[in-house]
C-alpha positions in Angstrom: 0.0 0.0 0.0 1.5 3.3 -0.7 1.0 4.7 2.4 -0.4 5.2 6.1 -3.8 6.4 4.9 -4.5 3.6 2.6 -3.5 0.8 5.4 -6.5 2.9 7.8 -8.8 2.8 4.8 -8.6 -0.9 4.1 -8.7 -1.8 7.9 -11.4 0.2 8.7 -13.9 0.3 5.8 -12.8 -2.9 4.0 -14.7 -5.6 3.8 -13.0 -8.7 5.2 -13.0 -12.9 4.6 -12.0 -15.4 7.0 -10.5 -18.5 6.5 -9.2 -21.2 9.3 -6.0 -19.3 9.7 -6.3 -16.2 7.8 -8.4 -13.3 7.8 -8.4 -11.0 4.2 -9.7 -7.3 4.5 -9.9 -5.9 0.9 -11.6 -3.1 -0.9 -11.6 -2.2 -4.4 -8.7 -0.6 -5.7 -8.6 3.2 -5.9 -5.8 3.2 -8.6 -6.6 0.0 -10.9 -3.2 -2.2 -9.1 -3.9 -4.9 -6.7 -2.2 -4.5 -3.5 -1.6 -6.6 -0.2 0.4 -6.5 2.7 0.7 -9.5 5.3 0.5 -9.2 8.7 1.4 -11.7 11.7 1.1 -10.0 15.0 4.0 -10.2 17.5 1.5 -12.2 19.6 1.2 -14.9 17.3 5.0 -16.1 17.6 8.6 -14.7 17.0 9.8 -13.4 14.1 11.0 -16.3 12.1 7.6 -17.6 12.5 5.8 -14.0 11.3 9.2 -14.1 8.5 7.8 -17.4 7.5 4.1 -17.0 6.9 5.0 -13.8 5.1 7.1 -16.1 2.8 4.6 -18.5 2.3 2.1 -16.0 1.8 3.3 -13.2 -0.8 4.1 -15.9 -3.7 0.7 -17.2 -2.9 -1.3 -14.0 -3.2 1.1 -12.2 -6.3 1.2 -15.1 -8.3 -3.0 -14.9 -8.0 -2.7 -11.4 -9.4 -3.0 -11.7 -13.0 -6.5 -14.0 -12.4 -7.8 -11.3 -10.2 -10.4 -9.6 -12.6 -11.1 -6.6 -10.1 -8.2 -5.0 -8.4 -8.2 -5.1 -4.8 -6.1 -3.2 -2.1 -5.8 -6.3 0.7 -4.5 -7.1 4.3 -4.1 -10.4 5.1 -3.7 -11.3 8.8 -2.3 -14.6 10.2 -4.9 -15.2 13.1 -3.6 -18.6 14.3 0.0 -18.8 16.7 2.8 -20.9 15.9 1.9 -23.8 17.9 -1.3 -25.0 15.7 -0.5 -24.0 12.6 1.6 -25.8 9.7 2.5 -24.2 6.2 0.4 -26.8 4.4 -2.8 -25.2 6.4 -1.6 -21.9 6.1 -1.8 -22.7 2.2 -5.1 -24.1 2.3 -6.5 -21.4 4.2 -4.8 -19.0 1.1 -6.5 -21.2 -1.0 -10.1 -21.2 0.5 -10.3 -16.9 0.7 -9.3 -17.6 -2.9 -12.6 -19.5 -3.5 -14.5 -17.3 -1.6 -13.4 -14.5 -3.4 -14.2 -16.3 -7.1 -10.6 -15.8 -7.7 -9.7 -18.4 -10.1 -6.5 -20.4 -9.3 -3.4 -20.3 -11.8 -2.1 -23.6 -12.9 -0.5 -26.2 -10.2 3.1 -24.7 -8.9 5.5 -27.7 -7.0 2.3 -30.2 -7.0 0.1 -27.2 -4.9 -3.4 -27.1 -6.4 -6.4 -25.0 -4.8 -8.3 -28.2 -4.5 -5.7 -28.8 -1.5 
């Protein structure tokens, strides 16, 4: 997001979907780009955990990008500490906001499908 402002905008007015382990606030984008930002709160874990879901999420979300036929400004949150969660549900909860938002999936990456 390109600045302060547009971080307040999308967490206070955006609409949001939740998934097992991840919760998506979005609103249409103002300038016709699709932007998100990840967040894992200091609560959550230590940093190489919050490091980690960021890495797991950002190819996730950017590779979706080019199926994505209206461009949103998003926040994903990681809701879920590190003790019960696993990269392969953190994936599947990526996967299941992406259904929910009739996002359709790009072709299957390392065997990862959004049937998982």
């Amino acid at each position: 997001m390109p600045n302060q402002p547009a971080y307040r905008t999308v967490a206070v007015q955006g609409k949001f979907v939740r998934a097992s382990s991840l919760t998506m606030r979005w609103i249409e984008s103002p300038d016709g780009f699709c932007r998100f930002c990840f967040l894992a709160k200091k609560k959550n874990g230590n940093a190489v955990y919050r490091n980690k879901c960021r890495r797991i999420l950002r190819p996730l979300f950017f590779g979706m990008v080019p199926n994505i036929q209206k461009p949103v400004w998003a926040m994903v949150v990681v809701t879920v500490g590190q003790q019960e969660l696993t990269s392969e549900k953190l994936r599947e909860s990526a996967y299941k906001i992406f259904r929910k938002m009739e996002w359709t999936c790009p072709e299957a990456v390392d065997g990862d499908a959004c049937e998982a």
